[in-house]
Backbone as JSON, one array per atom type, in Angstrom:
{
  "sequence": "XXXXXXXXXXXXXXXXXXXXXXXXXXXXXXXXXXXXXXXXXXXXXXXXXXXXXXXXXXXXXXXXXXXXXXXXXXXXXXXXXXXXXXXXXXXXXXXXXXXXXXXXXXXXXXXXXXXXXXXXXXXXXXXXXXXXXXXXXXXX",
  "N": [[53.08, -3.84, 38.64], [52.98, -0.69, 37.69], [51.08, 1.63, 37.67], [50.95, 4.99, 35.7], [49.14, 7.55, 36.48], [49.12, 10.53, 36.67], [49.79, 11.72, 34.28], [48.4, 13.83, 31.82], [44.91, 13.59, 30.16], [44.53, 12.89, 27.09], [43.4, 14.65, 24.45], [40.29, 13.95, 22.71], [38.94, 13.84, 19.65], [36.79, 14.78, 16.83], [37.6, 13.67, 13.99], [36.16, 15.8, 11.02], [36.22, 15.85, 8.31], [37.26, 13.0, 6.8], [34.97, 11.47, 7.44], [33.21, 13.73, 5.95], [34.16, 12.72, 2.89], [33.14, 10.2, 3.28], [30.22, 11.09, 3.12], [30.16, 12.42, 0.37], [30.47, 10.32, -1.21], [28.53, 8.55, -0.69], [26.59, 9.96, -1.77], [26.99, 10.43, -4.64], [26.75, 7.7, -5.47], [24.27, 7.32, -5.03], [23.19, 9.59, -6.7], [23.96, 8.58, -8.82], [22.76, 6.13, -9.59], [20.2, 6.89, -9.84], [20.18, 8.25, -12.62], [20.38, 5.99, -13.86], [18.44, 4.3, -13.46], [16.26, 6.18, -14.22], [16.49, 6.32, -16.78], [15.14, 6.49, -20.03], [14.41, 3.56, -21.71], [14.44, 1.83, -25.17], [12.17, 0.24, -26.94], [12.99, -2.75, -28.46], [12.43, -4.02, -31.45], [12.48, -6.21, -34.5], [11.64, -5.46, -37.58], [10.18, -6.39, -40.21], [11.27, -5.91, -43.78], [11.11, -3.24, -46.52], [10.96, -3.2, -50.5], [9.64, -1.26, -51.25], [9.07, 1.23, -49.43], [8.76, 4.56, -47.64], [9.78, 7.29, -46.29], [8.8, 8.63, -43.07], [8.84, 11.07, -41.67], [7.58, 12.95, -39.25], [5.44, 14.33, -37.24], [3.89, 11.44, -35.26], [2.68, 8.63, -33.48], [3.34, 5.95, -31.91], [2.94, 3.14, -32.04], [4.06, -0.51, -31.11], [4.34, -3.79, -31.34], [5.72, -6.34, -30.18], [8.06, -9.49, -29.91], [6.53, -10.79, -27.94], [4.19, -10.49, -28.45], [3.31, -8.27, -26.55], [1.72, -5.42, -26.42], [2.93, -1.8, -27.07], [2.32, 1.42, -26.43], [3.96, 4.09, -27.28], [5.95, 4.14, -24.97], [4.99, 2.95, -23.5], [3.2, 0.11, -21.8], [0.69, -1.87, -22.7], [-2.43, -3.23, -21.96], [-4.88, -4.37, -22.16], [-6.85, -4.63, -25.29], [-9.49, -2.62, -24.96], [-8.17, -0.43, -22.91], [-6.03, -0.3, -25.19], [-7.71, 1.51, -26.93], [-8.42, 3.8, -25.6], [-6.47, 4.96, -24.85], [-5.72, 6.01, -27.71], [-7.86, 7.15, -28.18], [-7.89, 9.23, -26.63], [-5.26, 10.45, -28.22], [-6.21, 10.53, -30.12], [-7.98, 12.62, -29.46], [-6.42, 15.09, -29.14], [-4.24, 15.12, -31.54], [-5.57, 15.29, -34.24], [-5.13, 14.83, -36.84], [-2.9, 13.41, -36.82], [0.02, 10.93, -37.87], [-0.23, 7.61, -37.13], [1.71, 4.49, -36.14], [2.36, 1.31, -36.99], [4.69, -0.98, -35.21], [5.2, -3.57, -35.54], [6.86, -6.6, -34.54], [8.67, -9.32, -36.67], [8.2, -11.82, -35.39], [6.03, -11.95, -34.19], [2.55, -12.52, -33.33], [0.49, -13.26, -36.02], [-2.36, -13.07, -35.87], [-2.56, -11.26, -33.54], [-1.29, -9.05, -34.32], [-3.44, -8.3, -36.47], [-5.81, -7.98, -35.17], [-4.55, -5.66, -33.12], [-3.89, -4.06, -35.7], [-6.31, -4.14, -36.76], [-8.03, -2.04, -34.69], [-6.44, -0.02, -34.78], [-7.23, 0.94, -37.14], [-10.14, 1.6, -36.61], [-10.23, 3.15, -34.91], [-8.06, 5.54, -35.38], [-8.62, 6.05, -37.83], [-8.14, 7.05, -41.11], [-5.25, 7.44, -41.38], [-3.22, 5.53, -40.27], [-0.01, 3.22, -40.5], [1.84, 0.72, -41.47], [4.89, 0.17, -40.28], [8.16, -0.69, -41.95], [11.14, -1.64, -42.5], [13.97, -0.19, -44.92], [14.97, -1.86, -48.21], [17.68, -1.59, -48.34], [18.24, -1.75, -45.63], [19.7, 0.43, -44.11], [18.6, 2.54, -41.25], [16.2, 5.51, -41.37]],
  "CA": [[53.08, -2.98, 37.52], [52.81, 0.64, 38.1], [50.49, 3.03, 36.37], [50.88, 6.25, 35.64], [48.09, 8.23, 36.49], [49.72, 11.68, 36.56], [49.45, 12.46, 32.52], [46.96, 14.38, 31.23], [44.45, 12.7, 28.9], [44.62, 13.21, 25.52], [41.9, 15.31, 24.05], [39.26, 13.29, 21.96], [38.75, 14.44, 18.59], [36.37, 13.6, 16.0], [37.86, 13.96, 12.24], [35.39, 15.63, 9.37], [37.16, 15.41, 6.9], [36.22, 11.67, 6.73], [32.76, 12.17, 7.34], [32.42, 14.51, 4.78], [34.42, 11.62, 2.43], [32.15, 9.51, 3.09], [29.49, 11.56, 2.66], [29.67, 12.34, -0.89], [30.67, 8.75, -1.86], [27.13, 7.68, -0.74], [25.93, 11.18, -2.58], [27.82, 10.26, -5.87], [26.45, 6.66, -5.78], [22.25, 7.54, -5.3], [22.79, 10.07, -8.0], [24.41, 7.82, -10.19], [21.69, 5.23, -9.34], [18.77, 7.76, -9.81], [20.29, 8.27, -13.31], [20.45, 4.57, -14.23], [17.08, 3.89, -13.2], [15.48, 7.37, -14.68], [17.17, 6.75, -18.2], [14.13, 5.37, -21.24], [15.06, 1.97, -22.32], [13.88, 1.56, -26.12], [11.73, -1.36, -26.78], [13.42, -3.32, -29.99], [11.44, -4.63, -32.42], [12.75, -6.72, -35.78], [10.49, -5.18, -38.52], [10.49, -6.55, -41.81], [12.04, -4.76, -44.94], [10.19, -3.55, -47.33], [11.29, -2.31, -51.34], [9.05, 0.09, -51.33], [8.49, 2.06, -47.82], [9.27, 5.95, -47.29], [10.26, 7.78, -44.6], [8.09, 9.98, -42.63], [9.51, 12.57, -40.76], [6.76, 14.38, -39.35], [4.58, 13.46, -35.52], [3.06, 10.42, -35.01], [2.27, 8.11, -32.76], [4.0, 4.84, -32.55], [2.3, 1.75, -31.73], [4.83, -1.61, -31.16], [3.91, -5.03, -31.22], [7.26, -7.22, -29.74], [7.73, -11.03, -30.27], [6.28, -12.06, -27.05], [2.94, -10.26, -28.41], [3.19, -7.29, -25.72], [1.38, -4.21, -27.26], [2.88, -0.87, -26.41], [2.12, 2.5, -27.09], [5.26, 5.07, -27.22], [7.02, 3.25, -24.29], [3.6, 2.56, -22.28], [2.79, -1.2, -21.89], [-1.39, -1.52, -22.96], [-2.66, -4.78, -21.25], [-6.17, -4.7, -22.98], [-7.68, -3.97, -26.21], [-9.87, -0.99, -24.58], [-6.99, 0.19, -22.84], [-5.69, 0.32, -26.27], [-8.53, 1.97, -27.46], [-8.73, 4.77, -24.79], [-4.92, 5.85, -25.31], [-5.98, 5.97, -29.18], [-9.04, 8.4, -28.46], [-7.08, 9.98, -26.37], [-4.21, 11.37, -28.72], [-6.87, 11.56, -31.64], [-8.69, 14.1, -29.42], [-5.26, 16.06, -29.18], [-3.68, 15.6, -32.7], [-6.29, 14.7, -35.4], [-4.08, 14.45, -38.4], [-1.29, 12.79, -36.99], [-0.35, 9.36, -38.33], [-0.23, 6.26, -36.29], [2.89, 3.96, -36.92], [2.58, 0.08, -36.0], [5.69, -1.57, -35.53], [5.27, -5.48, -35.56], [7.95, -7.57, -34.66], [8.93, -10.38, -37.35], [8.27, -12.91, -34.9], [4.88, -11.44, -33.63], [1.63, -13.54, -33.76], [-0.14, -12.82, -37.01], [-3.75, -12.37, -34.97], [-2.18, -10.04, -32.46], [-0.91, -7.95, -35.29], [-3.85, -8.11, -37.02], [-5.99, -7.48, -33.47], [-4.32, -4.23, -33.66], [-4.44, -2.95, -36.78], [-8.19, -3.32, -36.61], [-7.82, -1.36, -33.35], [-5.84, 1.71, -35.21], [-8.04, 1.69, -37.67], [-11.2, 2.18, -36.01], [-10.02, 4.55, -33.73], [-7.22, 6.3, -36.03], [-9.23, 6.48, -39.35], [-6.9, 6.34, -42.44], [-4.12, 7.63, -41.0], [-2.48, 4.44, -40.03], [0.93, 2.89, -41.59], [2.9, 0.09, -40.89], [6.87, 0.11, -40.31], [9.42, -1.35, -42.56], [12.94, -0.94, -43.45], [13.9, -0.45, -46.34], [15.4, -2.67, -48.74], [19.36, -1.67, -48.0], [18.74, -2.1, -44.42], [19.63, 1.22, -43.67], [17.6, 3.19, -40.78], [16.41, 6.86, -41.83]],
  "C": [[52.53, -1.62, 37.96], [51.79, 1.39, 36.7], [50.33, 4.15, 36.41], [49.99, 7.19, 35.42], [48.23, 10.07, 36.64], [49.57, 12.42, 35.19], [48.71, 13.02, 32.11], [46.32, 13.22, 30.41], [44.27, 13.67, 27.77], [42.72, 14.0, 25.01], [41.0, 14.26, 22.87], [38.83, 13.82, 21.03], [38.02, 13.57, 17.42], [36.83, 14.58, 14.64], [36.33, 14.19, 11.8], [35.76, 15.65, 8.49], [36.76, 13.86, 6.25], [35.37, 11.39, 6.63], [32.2, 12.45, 5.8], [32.83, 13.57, 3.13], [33.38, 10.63, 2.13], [30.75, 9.45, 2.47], [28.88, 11.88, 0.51], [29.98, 11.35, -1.66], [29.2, 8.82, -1.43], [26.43, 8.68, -1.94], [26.11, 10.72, -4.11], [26.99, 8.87, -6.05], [24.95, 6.72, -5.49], [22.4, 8.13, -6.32], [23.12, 9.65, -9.5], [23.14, 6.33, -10.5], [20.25, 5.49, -10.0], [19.29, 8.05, -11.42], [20.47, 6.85, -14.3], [19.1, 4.68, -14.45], [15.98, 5.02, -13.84], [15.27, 7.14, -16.6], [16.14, 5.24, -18.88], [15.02, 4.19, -21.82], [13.59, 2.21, -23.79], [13.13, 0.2, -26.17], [12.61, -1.78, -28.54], [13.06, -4.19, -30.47], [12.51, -5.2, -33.7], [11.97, -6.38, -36.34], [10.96, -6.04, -39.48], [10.97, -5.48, -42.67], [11.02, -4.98, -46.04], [10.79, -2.66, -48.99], [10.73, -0.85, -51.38], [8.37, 1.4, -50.59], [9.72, 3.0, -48.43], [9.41, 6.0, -46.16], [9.23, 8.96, -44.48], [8.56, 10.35, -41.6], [8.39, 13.53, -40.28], [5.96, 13.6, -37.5], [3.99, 12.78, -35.99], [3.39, 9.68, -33.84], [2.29, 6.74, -32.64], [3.3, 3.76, -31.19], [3.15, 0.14, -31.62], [4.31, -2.97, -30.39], [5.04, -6.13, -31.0], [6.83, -8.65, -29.62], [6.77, -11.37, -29.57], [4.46, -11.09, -26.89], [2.3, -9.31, -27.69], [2.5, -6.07, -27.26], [1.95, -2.6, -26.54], [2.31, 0.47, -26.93], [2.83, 3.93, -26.72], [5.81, 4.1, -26.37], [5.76, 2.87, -23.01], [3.13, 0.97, -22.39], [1.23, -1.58, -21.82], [-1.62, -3.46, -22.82], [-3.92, -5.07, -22.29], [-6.36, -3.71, -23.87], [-8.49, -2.6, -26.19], [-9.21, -0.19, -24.02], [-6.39, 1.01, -23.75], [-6.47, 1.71, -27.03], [-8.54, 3.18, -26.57], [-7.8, 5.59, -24.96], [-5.0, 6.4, -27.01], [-6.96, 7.3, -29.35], [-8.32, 9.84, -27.56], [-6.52, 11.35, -27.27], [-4.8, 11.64, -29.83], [-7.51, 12.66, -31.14], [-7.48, 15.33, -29.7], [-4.86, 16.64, -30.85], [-4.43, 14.5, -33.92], [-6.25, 14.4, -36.45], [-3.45, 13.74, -38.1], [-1.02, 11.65, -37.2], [0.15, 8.48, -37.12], [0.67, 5.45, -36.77], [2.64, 2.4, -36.54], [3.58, -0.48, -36.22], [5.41, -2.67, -34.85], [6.51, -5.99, -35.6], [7.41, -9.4, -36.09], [8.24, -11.69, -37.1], [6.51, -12.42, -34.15], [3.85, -12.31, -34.03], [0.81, -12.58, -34.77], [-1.59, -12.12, -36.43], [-2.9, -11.44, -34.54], [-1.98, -8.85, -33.58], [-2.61, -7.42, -35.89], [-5.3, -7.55, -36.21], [-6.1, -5.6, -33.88], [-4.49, -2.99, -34.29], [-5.45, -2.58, -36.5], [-8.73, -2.39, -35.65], [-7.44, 0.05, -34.16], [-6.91, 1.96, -36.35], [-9.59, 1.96, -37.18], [-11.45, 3.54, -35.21], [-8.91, 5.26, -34.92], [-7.5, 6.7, -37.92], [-8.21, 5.51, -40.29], [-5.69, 6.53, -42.26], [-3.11, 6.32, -39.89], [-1.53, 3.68, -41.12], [1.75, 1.89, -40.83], [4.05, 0.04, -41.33], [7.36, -0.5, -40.95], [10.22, -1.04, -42.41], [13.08, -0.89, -44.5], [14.83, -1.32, -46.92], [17.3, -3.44, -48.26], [19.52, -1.9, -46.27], [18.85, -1.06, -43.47], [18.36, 2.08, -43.13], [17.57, 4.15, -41.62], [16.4, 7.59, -40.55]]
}
């Protein structure tokens, strides 16, 4: 078998074009990642309904109590009672009017709820209110 060693060799070339393909596929998929993982998850609570609850529209400071007895506070997860209590003195040093909301799940342990309260009100005065719905169901 003969080989032809006479030919030039072929020049060696590296494609970017590909590269750069590639490139913003990985780019496209961290920043789609980093927006997954960035984006607030609500906590959701079952309240009770109540005939006779208003709506307040105005700042406060929302307190949620979820079935499995977790206490949070805005979207902050509060392990202990003084915990609680520290985030409480906290936002009363800031905003000294503003009301306090507790939202109790349905299914929530009666103590724990009641835990709580005694918690907002010590630290939050009179300005404490707990969540309902109202009768029709409809949010405001």
């Amino acid at each position: 078998m003969k080989i032809n060693r006479d030919l030039p060799g072929e020049d060696v070339r590296i494609e970017i074009i590909p590269l750069i393909d590639v490139i913003f596929c990985i780019l496209t998929f961290f920043i789609l990642a980093a927006v997954g993982l960035t984006r607030q998850q609500a906590i959701t609570v079952d309240i009770p309904k109540a005939n006779t609850g208003t709506s307040q529209m105005q700042e406060m400071l929302i307190v949620t109590i979820n079935a499995a007895g977790q206490t949070f506070v805005e979207q902050d997860l509060v392990l202990t009672p003084d915990e609680l209590r520290q985030k409480l003195r906290r936002y009363r040093a800031q905003h000294s009017q503003e009301l306090i909301i507790l939202y109790a799940s349905k299914t929530a342990i009666y103590s724990d709820v009641i835990q709580v309260l005694d918690i907002l009100r010590q630290e939050g005065g009179s300005r404490v209110a707990l969540a309902t719905l109202p009768s029709s169901g409809d949010r405001p």
